[in-house]
C-alpha positions as a Markdown table, in Angstrom:
| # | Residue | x | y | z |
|---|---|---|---|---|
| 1 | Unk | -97.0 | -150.2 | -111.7 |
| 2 | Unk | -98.7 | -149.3 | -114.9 |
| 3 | Unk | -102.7 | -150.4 | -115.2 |
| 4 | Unk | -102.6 | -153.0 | -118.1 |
| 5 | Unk | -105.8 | -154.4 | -119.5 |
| 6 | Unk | -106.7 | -157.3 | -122.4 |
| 7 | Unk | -109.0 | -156.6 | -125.5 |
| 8 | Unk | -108.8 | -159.6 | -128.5 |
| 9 | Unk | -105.1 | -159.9 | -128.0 |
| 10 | Unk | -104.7 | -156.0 | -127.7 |
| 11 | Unk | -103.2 | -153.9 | -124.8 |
| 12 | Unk | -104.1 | -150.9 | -123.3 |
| 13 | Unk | -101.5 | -149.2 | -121.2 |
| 14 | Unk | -103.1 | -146.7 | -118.4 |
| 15 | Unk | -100.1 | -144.5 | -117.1 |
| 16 | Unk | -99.9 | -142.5 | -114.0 |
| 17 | Unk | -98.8 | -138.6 | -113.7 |
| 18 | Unk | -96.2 | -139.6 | -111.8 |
| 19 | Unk | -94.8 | -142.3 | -113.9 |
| 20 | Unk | -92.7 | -142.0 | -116.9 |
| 21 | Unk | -94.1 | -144.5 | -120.0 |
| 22 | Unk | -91.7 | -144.8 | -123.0 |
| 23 | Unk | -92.6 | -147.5 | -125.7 |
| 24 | Unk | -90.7 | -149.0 | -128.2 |
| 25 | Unk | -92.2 | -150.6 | -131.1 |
| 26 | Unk | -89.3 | -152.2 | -133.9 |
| 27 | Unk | -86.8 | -149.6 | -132.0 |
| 28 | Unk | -88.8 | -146.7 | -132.7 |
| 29 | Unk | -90.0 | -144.8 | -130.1 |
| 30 | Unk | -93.9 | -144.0 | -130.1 |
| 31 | Unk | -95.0 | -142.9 | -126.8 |
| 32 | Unk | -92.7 | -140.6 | -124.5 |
| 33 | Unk | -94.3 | -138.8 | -121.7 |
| 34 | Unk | -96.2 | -139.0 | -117.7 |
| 35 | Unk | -99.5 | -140.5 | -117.7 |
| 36 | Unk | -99.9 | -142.0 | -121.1 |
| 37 | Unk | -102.9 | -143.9 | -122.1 |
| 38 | Unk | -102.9 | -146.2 | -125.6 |
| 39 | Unk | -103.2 | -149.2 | -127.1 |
| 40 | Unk | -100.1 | -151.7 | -128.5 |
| 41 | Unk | -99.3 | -155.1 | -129.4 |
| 42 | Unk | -97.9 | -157.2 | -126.6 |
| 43 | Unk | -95.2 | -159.2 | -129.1 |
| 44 | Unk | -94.1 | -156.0 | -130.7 |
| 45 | Unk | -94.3 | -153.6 | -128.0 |
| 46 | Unk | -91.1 | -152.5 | -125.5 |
| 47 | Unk | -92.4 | -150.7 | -122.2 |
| 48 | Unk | -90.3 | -148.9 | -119.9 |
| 49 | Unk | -92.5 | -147.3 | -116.5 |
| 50 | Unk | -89.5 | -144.8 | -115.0 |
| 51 | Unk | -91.4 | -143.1 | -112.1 |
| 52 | Unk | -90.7 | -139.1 | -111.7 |
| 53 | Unk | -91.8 | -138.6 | -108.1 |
| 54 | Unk | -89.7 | -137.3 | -105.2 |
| 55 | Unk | -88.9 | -140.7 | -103.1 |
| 56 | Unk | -87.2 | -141.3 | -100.0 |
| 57 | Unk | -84.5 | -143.5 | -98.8 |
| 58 | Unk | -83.7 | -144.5 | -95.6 |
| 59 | Unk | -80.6 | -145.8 | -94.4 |
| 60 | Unk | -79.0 | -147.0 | -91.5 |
| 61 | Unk | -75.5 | -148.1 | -91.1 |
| 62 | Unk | -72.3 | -148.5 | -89.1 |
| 63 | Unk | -69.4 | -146.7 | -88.4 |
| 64 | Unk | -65.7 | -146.3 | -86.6 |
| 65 | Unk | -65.0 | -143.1 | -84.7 |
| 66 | Unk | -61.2 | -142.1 | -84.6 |
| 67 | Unk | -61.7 | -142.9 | -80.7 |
| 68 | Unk | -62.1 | -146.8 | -82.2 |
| 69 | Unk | -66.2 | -146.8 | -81.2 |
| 70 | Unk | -68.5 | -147.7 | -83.5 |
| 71 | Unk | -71.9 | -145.5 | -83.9 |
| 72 | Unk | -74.9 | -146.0 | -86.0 |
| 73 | Unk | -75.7 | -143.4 | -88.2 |
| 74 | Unk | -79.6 | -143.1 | -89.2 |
| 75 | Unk | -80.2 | -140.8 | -92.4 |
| 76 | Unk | -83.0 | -140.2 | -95.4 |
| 77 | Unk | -81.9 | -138.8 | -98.7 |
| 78 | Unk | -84.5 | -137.6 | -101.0 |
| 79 | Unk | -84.1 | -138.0 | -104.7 |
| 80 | Unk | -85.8 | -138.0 | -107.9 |
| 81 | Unk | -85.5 | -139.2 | -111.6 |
| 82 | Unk | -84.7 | -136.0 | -113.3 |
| 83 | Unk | -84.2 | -137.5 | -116.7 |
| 84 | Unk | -85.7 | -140.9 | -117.3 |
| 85 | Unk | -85.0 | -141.3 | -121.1 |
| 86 | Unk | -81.5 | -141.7 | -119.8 |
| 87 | Unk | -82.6 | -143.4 | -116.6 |
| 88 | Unk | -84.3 | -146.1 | -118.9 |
| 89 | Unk | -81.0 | -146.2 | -121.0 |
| 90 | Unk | -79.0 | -147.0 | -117.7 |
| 91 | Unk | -81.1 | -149.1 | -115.8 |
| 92 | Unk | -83.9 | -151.9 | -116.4 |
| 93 | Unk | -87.4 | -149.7 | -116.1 |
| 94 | Unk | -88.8 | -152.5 | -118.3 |
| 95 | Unk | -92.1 | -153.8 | -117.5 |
| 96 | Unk | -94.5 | -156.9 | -118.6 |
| 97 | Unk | -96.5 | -155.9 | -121.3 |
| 98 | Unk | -99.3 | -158.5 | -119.5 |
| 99 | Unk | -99.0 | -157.5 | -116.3 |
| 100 | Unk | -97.5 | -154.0 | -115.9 |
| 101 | Unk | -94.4 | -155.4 | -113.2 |
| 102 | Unk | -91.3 | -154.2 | -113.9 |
| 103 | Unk | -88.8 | -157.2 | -115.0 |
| 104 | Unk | -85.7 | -155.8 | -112.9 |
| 105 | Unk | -85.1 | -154.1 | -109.7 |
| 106 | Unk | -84.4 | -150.6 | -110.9 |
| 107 | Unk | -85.0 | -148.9 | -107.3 |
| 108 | Unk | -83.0 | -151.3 | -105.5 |
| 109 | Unk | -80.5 | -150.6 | -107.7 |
| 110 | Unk | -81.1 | -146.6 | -106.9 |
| 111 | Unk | -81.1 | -147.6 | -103.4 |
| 112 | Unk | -77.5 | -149.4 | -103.5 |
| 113 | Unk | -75.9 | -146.7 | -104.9 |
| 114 | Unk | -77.2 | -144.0 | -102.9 |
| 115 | Unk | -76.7 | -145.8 | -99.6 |
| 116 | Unk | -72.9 | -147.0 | -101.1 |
| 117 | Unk | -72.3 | -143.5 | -102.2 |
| 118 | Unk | -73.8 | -141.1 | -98.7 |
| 119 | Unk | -71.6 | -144.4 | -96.4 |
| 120 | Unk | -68.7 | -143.5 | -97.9 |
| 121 | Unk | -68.7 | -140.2 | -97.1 |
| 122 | Unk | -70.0 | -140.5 | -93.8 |
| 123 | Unk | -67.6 | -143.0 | -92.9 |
| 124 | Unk | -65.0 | -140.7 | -94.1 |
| 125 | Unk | -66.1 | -137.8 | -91.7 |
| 126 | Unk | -66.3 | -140.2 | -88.5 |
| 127 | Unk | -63.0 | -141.8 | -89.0 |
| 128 | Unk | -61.6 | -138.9 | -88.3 |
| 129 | Unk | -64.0 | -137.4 | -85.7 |
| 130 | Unk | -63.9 | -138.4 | -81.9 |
| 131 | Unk | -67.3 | -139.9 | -80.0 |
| 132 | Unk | -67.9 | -137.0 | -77.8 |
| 133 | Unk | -67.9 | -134.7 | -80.6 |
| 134 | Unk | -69.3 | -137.0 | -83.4 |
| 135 | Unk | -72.2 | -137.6 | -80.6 |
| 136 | Unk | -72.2 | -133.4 | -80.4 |
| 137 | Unk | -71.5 | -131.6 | -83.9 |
| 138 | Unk | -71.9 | -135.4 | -85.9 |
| 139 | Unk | -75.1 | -135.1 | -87.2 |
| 140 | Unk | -74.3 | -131.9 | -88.9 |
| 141 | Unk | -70.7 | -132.3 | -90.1 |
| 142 | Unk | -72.3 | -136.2 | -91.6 |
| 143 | Unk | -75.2 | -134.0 | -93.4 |
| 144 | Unk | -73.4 | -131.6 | -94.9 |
| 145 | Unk | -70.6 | -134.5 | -95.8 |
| 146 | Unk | -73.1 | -136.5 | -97.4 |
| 147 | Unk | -75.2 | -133.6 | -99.8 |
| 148 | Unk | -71.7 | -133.0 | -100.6 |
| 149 | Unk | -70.4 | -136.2 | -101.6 |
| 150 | Unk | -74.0 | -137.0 | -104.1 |
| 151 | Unk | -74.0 | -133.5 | -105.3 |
| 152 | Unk | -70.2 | -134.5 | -106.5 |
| 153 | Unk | -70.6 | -137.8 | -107.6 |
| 154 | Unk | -70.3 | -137.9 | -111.2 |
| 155 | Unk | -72.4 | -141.7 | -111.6 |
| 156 | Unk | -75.8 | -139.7 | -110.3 |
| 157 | Unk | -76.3 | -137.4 | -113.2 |
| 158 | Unk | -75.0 | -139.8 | -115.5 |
| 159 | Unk | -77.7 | -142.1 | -114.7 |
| 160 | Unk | -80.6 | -139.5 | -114.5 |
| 161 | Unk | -80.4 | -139.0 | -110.7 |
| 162 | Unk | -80.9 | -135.6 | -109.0 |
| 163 | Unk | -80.6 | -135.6 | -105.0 |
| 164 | Unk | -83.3 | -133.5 | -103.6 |
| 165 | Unk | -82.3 | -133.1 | -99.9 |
| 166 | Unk | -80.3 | -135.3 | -97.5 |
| 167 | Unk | -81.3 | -135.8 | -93.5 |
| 168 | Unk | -79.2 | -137.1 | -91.0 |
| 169 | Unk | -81.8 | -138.0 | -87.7 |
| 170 | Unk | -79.5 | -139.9 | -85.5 |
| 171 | Unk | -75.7 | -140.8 | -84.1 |
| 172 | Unk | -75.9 | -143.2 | -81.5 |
| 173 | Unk | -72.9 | -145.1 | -79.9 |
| 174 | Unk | -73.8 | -148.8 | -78.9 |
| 175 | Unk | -76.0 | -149.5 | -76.1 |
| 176 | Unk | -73.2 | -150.1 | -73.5 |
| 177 | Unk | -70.9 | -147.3 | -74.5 |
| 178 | Unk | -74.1 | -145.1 | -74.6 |
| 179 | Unk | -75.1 | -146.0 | -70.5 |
| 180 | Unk | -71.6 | -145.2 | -69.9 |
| 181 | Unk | -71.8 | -142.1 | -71.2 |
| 182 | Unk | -75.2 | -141.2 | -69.9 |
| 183 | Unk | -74.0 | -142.3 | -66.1 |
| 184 | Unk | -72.0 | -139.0 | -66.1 |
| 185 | Unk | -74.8 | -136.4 | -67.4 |
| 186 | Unk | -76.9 | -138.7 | -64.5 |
| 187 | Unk | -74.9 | -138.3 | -62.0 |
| 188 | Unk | -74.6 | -134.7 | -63.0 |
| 189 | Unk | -78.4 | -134.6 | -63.2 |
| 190 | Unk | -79.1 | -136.2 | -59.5 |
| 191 | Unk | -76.1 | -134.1 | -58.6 |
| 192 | Unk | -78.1 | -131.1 | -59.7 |
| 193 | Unk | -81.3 | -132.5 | -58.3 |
| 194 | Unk | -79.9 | -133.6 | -55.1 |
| 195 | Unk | -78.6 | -130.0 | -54.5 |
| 196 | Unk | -82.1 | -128.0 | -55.3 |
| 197 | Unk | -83.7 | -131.1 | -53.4 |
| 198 | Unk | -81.3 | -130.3 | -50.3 |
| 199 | Unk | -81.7 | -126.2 | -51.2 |
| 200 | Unk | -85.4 | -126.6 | -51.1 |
| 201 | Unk | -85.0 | -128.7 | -47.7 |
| 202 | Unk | -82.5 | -125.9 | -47.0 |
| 203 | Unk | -85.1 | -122.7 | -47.4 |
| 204 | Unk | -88.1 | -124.7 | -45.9 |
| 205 | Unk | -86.0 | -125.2 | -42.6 |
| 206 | Unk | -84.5 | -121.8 | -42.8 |
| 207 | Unk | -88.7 | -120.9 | -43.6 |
| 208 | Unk | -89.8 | -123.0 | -40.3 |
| 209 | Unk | -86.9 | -121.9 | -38.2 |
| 210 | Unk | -87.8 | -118.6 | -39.0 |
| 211 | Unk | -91.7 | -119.2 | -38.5 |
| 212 | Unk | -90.5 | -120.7 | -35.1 |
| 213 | Unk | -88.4 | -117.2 | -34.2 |
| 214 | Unk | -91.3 | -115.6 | -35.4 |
| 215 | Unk | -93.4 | -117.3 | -33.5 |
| 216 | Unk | -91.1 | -117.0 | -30.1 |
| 217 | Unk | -91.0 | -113.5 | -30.1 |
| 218 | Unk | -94.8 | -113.2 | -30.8 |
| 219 | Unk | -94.6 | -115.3 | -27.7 |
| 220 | Unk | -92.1 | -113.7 | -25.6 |
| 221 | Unk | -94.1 | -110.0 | -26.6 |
| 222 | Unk | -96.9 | -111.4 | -25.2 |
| 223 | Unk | -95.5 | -112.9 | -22.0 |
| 224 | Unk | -93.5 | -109.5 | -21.6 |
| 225 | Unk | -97.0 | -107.8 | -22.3 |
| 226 | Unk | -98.7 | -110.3 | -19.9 |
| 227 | Unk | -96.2 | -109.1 | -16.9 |
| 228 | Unk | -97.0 | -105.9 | -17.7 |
| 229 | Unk | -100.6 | -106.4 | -17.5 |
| 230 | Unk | -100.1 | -108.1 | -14.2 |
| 231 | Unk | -98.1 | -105.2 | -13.1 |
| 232 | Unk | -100.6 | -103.0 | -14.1 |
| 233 | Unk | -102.8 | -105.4 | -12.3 |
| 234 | Unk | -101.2 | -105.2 | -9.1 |
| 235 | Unk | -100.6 | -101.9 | -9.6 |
| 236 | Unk | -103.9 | -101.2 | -10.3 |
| 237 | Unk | -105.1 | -103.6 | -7.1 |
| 238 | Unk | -103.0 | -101.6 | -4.8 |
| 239 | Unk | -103.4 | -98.6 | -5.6 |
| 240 | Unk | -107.0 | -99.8 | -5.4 |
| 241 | Unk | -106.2 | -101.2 | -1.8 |
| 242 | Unk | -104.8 | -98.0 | -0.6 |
| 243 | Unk | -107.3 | -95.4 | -1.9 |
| 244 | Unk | -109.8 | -98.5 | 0.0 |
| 245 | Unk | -107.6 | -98.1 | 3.1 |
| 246 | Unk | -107.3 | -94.0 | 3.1 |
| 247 | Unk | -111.1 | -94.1 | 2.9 |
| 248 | Unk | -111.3 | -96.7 | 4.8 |
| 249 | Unk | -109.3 | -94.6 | 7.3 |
| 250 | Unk | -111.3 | -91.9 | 7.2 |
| 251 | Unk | -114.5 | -93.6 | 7.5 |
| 252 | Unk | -113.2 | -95.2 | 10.6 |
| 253 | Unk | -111.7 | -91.7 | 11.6 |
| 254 | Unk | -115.1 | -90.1 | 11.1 |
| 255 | Unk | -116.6 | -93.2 | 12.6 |
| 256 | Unk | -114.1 | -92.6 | 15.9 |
| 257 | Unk | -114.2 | -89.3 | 16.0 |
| 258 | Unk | -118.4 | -89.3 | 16.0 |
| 259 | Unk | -118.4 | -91.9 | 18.4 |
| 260 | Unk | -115.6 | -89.8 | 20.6 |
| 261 | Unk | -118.0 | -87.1 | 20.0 |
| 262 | Unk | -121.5 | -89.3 | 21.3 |
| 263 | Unk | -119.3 | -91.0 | 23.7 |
| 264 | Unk | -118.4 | -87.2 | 24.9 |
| 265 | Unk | -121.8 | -86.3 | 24.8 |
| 266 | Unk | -123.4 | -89.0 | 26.6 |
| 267 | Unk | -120.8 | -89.0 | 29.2 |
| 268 | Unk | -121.6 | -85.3 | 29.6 |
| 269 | Unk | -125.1 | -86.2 | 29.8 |
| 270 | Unk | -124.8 | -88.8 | 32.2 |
| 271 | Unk | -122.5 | -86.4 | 34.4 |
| 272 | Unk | -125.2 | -84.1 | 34.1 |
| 273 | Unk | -128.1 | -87.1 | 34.5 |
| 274 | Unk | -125.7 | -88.3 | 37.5 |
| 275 | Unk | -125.3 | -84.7 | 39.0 |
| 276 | Unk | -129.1 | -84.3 | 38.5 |
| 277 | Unk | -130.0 | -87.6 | 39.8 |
| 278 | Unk | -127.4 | -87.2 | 43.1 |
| 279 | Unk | -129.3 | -83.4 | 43.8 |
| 280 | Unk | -132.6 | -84.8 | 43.6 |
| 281 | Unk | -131.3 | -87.5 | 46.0 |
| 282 | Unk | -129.7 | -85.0 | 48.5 |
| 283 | Unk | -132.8 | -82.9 | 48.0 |
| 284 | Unk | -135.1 | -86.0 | 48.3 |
| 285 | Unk | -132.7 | -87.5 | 51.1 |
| 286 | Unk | -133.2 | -83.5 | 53.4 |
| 287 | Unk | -136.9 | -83.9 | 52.7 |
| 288 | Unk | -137.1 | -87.2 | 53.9 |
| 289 | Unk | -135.0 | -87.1 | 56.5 |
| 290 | Unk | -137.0 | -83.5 | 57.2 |
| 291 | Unk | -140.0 | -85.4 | 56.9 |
| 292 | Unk | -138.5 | -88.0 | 58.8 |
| 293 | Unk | -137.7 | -85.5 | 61.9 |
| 294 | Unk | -141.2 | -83.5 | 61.5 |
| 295 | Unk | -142.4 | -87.1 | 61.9 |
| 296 | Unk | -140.6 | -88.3 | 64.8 |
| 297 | Unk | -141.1 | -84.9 | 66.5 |
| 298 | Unk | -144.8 | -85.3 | 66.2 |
| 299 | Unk | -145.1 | -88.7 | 67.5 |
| 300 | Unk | -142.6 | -88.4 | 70.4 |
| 301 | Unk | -145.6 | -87.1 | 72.2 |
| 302 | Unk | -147.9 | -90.0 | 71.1 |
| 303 | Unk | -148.5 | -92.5 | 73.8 |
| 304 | Unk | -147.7 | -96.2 | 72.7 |
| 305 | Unk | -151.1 | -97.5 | 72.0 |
| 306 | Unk | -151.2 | -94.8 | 69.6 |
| 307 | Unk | -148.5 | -95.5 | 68.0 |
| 308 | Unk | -149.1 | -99.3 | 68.0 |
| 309 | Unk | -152.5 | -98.4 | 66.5 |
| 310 | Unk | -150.8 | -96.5 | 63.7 |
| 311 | Unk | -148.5 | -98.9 | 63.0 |
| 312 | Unk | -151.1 | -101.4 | 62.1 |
| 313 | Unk | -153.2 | -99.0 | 60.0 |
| 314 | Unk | -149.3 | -98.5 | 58.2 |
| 315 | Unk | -149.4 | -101.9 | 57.9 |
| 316 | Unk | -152.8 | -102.6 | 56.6 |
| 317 | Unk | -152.3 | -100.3 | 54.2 |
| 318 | Unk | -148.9 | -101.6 | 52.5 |
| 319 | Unk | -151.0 | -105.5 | 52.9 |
| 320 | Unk | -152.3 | -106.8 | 49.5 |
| 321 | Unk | -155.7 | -106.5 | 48.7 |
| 322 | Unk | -157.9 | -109.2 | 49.5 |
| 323 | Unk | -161.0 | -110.2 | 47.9 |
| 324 | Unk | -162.2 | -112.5 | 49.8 |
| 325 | Unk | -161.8 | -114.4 | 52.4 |
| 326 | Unk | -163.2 | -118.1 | 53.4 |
| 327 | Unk | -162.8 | -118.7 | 57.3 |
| 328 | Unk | -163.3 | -122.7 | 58.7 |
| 329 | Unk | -165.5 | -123.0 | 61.7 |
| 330 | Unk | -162.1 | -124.3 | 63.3 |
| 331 | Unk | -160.4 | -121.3 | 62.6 |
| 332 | Unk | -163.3 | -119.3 | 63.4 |
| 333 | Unk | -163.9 | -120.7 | 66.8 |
| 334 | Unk | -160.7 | -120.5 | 68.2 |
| 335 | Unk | -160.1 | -116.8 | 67.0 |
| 336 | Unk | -163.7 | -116.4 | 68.9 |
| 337 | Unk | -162.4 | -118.1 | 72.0 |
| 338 | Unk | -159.1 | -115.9 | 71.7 |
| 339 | Unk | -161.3 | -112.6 | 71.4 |
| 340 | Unk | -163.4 | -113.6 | 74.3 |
| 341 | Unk | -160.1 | -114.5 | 76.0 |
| 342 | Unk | -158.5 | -111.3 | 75.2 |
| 343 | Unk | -161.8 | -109.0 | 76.2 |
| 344 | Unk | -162.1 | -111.0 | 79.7 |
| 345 | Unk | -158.7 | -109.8 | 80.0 |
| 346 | Unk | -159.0 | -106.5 | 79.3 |
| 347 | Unk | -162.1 | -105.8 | 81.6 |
| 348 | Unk | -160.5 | -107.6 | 84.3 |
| 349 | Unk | -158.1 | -104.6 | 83.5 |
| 350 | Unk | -160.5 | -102.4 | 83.2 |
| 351 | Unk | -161.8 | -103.1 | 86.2 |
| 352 | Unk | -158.6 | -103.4 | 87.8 |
């Protein structure tokens, strides 16, 4: 929209680079060009604002596939004003010379025919395309349908009109036909999912049942290595035993065959001891019985009082010594009486 200001029933026009001014004054054309700036009469003057920058236009409509499914196609085309003198000529650019608005609606008007213009031809391509491939190769075949069709049409350049690009975002069927569709690729998908799920189970058992083999034979290689040990064990422990046993044998046969020896040796020396012993007692035995017969031959003259007398001093002299010895007067006198008695006797004897 071109910057108008007042000044004593004078205009001044303030253009921008991108917009086109052309002004008319009694038909004649005084000002032609981008970004103008100058001063008119409101009653006299004609003002066209064409702008000359690259716009966009988006679009959205529907279509029929050959399969009978409707889609909705979603596009942008890019155009520009090449030629706005004969822009101008075709359509209203006119604008208030108070207020700088444009009278008409000159880029609606762009926008119908554009939209009108890329439909058709897009409508033409999907007629005769099915869903699945209009929903595959669609957005390229509609494109390049489209740039074609408004690079032909003959109203464009005749109203000033050159198409800079064209941009096709989006085929989609309609919501319904669209989850139909996307139930297969899911399926497909969990399908897909389901199996690396199930080979990812699959490798973790076959990883566990071979930690568990693993595992087993460490275990069996160490129970086979733990009979061994005991083996080695028992081995060991008799082998132990009987070297214990040969020297126990030995000790014992060393032991025997010393005492055999000692027992030899004592016996011969109590033979001997025995032999000595029974010739001292022979020899001892002859002596005494010598003695015994030198004895009797020298008393067998004795008379008997002799002998009797003898016999006591024998006996005395195998009696116990006595220290001392207390005598009562009892026992005293009657051993007197028994003395005097005896000595009565004997010089009756005597005297006898």
């Amino acid at each position: 929209m071109a910057d108008i200001t007042r000044r004593l029933g004078w205009r001044h026009l303030r253009g921008a680079p991108t917009a086109h001014i052309r002004h008319h004054r009694s038909g004649k054309l005084l000002h032609d060009g981008p970004g103008l700036s100058f001063w008119f009469r409101a009653l006299t003057a004609a003002l066209s604002e064409v702008p000359v920058d690259d716009r966009e236009l988006a679009m959205t409509f529907h279509a029929r596939t050959s399969d009978f499914q409707d889609v909705a196609v979603q596009a942008t085309v890019t155009y520009r004003i090449s030629d706005p003198a004969l822009a101008s000529a075709r359509l209203d650019f006119s604008v208030d010379p108070d207020t700088g608005v444009w009278r008409g609606s000159p880029l609606e008007q762009l926008g119908t025919l554009l939209t009108e213009t890329a439909q058709q031809h897009a409508l033409a391509v999907l007629a005769r395309t099915p869903l699945a491939s209009a929903l595959v190769d669609g957005v390229t075949a509609v494109r390049e349908r489209i740039a074609a069709g408004l690079g032909a049409e003959p109203r464009l350049p005749a109203t000033g009109i050159e198409v800079v690009a064209v941009r096709v975002m989006a085929i989609r069927p309609e919501p319904e036909v669209e989850r139909a569709l996307r139930t297969p690729a899911r399926e497909q998908i969990q399908q897909e999912a389901d199996k690396a799920t199930y080979e990812r189970r699959a490798v973790a058992v076959e990883r566990e049942r071979a930690i568990a083999e693993n595992e087993l034979d460490s275990q069996i290689e160490l129970a086979r290595r733990e009979e061994q040990l005991v083996d080695q064990r028992g081995t060991n422990a008799r082998r132990e035993a009987e070297e214990h046993a040969a020297a126990d044998g030995v000790r014992a046969e060393a032991e025997a065959t010393r005492t055999v020896r000692l027992a030899d040796a004592e016996a011969a020396r109590s033979v001997r001891l025995a032999r000595a012993e029974a010739e001292g007692a022979r020899e001892v035995g002859d002596a005494r019985a010598h003695a015994q017969a030198a004895w009797l031959r020298v008393h067998s003259d004795v008379d008997v009082a002799t002998l009797h007398a003898l016999t006591g001093t024998r006996l005395a002299e195998n009696l116990p010594n006595i220290d001392s010895v207390t005598i009562s007067p009892d026992v005293l006198t009657g051993l007197l009486s028994r003395l005097g008695a005896g000595a009565g006797a004997g010089g009756d004897e005597v005297g006898a």
